[in-house]
C-alpha positions in Angstrom: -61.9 92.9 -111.4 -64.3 90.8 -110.4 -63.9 88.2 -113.6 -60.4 87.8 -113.0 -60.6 85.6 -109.9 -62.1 82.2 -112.0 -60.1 83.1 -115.5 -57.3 81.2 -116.7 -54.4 83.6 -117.8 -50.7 83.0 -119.9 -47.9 84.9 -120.4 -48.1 86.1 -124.1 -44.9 85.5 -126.2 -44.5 89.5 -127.0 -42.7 89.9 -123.5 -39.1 88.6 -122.1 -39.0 88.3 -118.3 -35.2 89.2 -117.9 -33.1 88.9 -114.4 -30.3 91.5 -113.7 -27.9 92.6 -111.1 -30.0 95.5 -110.2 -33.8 93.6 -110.5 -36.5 92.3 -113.1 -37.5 93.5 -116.1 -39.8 92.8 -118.7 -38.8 93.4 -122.6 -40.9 94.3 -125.5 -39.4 92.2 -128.0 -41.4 93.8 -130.9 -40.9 97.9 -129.6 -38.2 97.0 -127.1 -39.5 98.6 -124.2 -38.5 97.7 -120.9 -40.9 97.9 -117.9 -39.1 97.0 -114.4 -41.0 94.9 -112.0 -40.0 93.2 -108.6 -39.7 89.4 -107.3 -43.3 89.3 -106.2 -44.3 90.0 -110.3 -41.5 87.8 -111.5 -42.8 85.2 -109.5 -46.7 85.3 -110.5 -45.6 85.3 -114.5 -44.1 82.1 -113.2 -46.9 80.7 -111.6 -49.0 81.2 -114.9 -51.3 79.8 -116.6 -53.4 80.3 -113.7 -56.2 82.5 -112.1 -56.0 85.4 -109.5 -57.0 82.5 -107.1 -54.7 80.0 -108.3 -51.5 82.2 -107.8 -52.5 83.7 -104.6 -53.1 80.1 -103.4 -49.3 79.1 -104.9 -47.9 82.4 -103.2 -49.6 81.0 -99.7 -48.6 77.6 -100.0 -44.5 79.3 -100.4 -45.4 81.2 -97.0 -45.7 84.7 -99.0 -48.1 86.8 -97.5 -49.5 88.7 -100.7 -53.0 90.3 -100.4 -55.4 89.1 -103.2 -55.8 92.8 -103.8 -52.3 93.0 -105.1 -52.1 90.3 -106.8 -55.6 91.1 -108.6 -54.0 94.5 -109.8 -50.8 92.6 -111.3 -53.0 90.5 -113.3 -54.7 93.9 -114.2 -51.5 96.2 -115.2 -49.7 93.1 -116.6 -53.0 92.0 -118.8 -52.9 96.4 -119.5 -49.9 96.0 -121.0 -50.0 92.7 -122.7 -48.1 91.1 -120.6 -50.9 88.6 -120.0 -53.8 87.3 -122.2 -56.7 84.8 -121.5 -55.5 81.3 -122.4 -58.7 80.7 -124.4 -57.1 83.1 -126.9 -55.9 86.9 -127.8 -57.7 89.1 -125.4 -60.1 90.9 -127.7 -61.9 92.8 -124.7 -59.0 94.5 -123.4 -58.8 98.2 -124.8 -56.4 99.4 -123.0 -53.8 101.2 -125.3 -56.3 102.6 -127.3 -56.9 100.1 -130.1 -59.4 101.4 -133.1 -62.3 98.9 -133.1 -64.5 100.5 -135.2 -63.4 103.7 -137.3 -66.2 106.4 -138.1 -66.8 107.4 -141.2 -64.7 110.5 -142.8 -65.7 113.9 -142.5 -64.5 117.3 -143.3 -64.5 119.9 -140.3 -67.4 122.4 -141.4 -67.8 125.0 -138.5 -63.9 124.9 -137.4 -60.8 125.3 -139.7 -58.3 122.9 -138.2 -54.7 123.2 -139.4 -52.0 121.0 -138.3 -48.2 121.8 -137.7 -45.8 119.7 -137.4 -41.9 120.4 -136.4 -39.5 117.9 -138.2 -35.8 117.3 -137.9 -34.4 114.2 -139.4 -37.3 112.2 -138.4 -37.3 109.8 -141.7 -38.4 106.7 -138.8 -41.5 108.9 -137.9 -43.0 111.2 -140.4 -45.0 109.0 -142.8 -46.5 107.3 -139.8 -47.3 110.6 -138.1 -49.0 111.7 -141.3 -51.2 108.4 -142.0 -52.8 109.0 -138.7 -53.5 112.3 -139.3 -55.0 111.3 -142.8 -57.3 108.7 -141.3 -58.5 111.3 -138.9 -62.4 110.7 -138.4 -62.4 114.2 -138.8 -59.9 115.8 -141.1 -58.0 118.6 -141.0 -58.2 121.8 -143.6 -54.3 121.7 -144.0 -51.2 119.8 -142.3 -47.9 122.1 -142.6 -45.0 120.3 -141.9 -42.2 123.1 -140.8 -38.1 121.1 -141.3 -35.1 122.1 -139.4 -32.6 121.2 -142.0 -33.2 118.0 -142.6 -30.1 115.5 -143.9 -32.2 112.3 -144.4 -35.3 111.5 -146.5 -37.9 113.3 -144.4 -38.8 115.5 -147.2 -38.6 113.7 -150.3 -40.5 110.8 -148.3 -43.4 113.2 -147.2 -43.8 114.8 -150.8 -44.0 111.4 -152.4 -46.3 109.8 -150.0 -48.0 112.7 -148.9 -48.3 115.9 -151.9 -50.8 118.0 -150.3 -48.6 118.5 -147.3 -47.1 122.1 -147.0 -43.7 122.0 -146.8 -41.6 124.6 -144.8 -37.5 123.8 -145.3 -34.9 125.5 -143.3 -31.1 125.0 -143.9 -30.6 125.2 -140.3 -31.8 124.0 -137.0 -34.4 126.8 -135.6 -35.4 124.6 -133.1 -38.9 123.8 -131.8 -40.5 126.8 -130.8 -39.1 128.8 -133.4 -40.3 126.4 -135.9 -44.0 126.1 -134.2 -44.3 129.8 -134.5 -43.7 129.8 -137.8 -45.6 126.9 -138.7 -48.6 128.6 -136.9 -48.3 132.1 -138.9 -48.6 130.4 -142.4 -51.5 128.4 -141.1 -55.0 129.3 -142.3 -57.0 127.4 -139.3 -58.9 128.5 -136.4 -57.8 126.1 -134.5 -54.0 124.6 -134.5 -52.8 121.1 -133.7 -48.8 120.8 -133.0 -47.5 117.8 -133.1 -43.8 116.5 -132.8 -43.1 114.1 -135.5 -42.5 111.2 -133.6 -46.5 111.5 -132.4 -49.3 109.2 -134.0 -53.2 109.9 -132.9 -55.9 107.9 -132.3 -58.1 107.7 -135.0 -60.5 109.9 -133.6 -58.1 112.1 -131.8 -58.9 115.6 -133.8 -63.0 114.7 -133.2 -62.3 114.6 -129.6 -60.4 117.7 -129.1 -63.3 119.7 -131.5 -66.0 118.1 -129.7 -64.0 119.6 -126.4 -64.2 122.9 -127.7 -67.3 123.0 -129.7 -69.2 122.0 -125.9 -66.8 124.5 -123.9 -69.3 127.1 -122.1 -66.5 130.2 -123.0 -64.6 129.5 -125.6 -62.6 132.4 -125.3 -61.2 131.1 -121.8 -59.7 127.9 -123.3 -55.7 128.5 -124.1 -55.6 124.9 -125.4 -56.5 121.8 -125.1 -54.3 118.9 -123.9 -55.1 115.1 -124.9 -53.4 111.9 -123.1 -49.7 111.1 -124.5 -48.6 108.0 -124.1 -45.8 105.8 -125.1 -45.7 104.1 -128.2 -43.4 101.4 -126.8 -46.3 100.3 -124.1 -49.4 101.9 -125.5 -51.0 101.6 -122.4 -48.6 103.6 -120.4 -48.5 107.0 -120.2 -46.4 109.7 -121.4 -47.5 112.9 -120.0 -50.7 114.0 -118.7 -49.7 117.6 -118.2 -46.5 118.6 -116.9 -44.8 120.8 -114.3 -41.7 122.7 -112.9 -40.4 121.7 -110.0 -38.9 123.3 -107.0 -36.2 120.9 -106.4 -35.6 119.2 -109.6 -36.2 118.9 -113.1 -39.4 119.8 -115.3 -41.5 116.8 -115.8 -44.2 115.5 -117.1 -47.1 114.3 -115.0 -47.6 110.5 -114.2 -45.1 109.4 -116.0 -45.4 105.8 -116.4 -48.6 105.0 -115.3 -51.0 102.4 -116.6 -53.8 104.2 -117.9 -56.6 102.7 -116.1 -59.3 105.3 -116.7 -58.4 107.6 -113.8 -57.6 110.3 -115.2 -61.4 110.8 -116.7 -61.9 113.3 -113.7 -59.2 115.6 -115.0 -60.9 118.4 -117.2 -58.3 120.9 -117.0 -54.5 121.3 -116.3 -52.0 124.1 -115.4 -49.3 123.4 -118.2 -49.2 120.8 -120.9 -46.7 119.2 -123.4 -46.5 120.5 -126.7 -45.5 117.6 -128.3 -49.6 116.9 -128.5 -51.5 120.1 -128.1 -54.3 121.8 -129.7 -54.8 126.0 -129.5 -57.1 128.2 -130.6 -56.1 131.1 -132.9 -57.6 133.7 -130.3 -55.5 131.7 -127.4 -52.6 132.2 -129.9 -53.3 136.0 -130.4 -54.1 136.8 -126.6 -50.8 134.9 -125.4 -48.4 135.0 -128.3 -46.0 133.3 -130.1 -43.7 130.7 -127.8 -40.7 132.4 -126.6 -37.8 130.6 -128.6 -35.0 131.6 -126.5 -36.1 128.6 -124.7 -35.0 124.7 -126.4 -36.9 123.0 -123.5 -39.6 124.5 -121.4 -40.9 126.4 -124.0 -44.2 125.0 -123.5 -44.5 125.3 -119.3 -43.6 129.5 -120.3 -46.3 129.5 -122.9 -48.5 128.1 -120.3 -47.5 130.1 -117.4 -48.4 133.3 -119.8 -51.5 131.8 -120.3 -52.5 131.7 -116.9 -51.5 135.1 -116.4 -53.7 136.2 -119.1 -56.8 134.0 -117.0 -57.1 131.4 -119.4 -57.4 127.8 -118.8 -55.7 124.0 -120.4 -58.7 122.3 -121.4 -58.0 118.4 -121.0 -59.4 115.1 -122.8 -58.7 112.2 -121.1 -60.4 110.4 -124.7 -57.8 112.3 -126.7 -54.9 109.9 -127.2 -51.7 110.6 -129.3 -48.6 108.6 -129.0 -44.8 109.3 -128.8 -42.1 107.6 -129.9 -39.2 109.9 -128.2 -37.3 110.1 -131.4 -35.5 113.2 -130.4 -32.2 114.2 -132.4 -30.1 116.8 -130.1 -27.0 115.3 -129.1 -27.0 114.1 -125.4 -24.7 116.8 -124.4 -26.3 119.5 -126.0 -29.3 118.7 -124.8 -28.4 118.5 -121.0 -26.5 122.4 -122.0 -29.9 123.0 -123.1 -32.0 121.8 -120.4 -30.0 123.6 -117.7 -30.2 126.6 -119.7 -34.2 126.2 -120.0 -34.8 125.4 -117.0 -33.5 128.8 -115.5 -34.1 131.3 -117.9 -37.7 130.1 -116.8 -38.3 131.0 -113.7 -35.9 133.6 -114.1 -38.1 135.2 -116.2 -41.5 134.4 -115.0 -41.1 134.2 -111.5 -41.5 137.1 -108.9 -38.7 137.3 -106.4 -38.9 134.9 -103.7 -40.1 132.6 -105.6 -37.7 132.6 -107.9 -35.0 132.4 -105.2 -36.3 129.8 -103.8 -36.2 127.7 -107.3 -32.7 129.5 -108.4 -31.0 127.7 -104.8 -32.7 124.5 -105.2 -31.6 124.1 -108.8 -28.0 125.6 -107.6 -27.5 122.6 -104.9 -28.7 120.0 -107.7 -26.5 121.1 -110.7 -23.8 121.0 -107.8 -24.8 117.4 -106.6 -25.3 115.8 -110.4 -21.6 117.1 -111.6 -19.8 117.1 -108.5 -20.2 113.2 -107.6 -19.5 111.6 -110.7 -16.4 109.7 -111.4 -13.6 110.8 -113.4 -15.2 110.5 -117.3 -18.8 111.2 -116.9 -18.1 113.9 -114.4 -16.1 116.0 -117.2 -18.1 116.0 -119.5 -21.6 116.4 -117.3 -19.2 119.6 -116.3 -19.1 120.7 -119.5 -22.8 120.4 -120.6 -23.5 122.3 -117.0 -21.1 125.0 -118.0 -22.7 125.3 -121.7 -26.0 125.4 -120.1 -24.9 128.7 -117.5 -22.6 130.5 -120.1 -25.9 130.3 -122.4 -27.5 131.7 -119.6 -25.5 134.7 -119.0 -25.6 135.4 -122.8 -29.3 135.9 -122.6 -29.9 138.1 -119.0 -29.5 141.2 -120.3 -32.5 140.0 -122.5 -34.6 138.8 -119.1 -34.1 141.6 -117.6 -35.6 143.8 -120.3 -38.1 141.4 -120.4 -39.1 141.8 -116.2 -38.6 145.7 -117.2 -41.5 146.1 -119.7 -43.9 143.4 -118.6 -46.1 143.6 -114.6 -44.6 140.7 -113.2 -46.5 137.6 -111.5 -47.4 137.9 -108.2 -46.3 135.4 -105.7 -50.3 134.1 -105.3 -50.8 133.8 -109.3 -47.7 131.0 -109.2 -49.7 129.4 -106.2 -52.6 128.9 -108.4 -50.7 128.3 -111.6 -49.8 124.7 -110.0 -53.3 124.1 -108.2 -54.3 124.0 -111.2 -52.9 120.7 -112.1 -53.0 117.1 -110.2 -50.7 116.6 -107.8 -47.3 115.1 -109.3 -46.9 111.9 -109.4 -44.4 109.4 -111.4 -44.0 106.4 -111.8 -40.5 105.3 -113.4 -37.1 104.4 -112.5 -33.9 106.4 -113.2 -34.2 105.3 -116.7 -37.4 106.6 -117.3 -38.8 102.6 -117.5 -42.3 102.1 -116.1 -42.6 100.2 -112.6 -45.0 97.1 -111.8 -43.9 96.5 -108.5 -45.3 95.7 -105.0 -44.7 99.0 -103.9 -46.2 100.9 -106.9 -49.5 99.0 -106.5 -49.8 99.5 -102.5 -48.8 103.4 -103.4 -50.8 104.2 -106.1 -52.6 101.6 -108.1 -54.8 100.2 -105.4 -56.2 103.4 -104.0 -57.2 104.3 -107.1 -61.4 104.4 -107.5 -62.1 102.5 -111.1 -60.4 99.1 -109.2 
């Protein structure tokens, strides 16, 4: 960071530095993504144009005590996102949010049949852009099946204009994700499948990344899939998920939420679960683990993992792998908190040996009771109701659980233990809104202790 001390900065005009009640925020005017920052960030974007040096002298001169190393990583997230450029003009150096600079040339994939499958609902905004990236894949895939859940926009008459050779699965109702993924992947001819949501788009040499993963991997036949970087489409910079996780005490989530992606996470070459909005699997992984268990609307992904484990494979990651999401999800946002509540404890229910499981079923207990309990009048009735959906769905479905436990060895308290060391610790990086922080106490926490400052 070195070059940023003597370089004269400026707010670009893509970003609007907005005051509330409850802080500041910064707003993509083009995507409309809001990133949350604090007084000390508000106040730097003020002092610009200027130079690391420049601002921290302004910030002494007002009697604030900011370290330079602070400061420095400001100018580094803010210029990250593109909050910032050099005032001598767009900053062309900075490739942060994975901008294409050069695109390889088009190939075929010779030694390894990839076929892509993508679940579709409604998703008219996303598709065609989820299927040009795919189509100016360096490397291209041997088919792209596009499975629909019933479908009442112009998803389908859009993709077979625009896109003919595109198998087509219709449905004249909602299967759902993993039901739809399942059979996406049974019609598909590949050796190795790539499921997308539809609101994804990939880096232009996203599908060469994840081959050249596997094509290097010492035991092929240990990999269960392999996991790129998602990260938002609002701030392409920022990520989505790398990997994700079920917690104790709380919801499932995906892992460093939020963060600028800073190349730290090039260290990371393997994860305990993953987000199968972005995934690649090999049709062995497919054949040893199974089909995703579609009793499950969320979590579906974190159960296919966990069964992974047990079977002693392994989440390859690419931290070069990019694919970004738009979070154009359709379920209603009742139904989908029914749904989550559901999920979330028909899986550990199901995978988790006893004690463990307790331990999760009573944390989750105490929090259902806390999020429905506190809430005035309004929101309250009808978070009650969506709670109430989620555990009468629940009951409906035990007697299927139990017959699962019944057939199947159970995990052992020590295979859970190394199901999560297998990923990073978790981390986010968000407000309650899911908004990415810039702030003081992010930096001091997190960015500055990370090794590629």
């Amino acid at each position: 960071m070195a070059s940023y001390k003597n370089n004269l900065f400026k707010r670009t005009a893509q970003f609007k530095l907005l005051r509330k009640e409850d802080g500041f925020f910064l707003e993509n005017k083009q995507s409309g993504g809001v990133i949350e920052t604090d007084e000390t960030g508000s106040k730097l974007l003020q002092y610009l144009p200027g130079s690391t040096r420049s601002v921290s002298e302004t910030f002494a001169a007002e009697g604030l005590n900011i370290p330079d190393a602070v400061i420095k990583s400001y100018f580094l997230l803010f210029r990250e996102i593109g909050i910032i450029e050099k005032t001598n003009g767009p900053d062309e150096d900075n490739k942060a949010g994975g901008k294409a600079t050069k695109k390889a040339k088009k190939a075929p994939g010779k030694n390894i049949k990839i076929s892509v499958i993508i679940v579709t609902r409604n998703s008219e905004r996303f598709i065609l852009k989820n299927l040009k990236s795919i189509y100016r894949q360096t490397l291209l895939p041997h088919e792209v099946i596009v499975v629909d859940n019933d479908s009442s926009d112009s998803t389908l008459s859009s993709v077979e204009k625009e896109y003919p050779a595109v198998k087509i699965t219709g449905h004249n109702k909602n299967l759902h994700y993993a039901k739809s993924v399942n059979i996406g992947i049974n019609q598909a001819e590949g050796d190795l499948f790539i499921v997308l949501n539809d609101d994804i788009q990939l880096e232009f040499d996203f599908i060469q990344r994840i081959i050249a993963h596997y094509e290097k991997a010492g035991n092929k036949e240990k990999i269960a899939a392999i996991a790129p970087v998602i990260r938002w489409n609002k701030f392409r910079s920022c990520i989505n998920s790398v990997g994700n996780i079920v917690l104790k005490n709380n919801w499932g989530a995906d892992n460093f939420m939020g963060a600028v992606d800073l190349g730290q996470f090039r260290e990371i070459s393997s994860l305990g679960s993953a987000c199968f909005g972005a995934i690649a699997i090999p049709r062995h992984a497919w054949e040893t683990v199974g089909e995703m268990d579609h009793g499950f609307k969320f979590y579906d992904d974190i159960d296919w993992c966990f069964r992974a484990h047990l079977e002693g494979l392994t989440i390859g990651f690419v931290p070069g792998a990019i694919a970004y999401h738009d979070f154009g999800g359709t379920y209603p946002t009742g139904m989908k908190l029914a749904f989550i509540v559901k999920s979330r404890l028909r899986y550990v229910l199901k995978n988790y040996p006893r004690k463990t499981c307790s331990r999760f079923l009573a944390g989750y207990i105490k929090l259902d009771i806390k999020n429905t309990l506190f809430l005035p009048g309004e929101r309250r009735l009808s978070k009650l109701l969506s709670y109430a959906r989620g555990y009468f769905f629940l009951l409906l479905e035990i007697p299927g659980i139990i017959w699962y436990r019944l057939k199947r060895r159970g995990a052992t308290e020590k295979q859970v233990k190394e199901f999560y060391e297998k990923s990073p610790a978790f981390i986010t990086l968000v407000n309650h809104k899911n908004q990415p922080l810039v702030t003081r106490e992010v930096i001091e926490k997190y960015y500055d202790r990370l090794p590629v400052q």
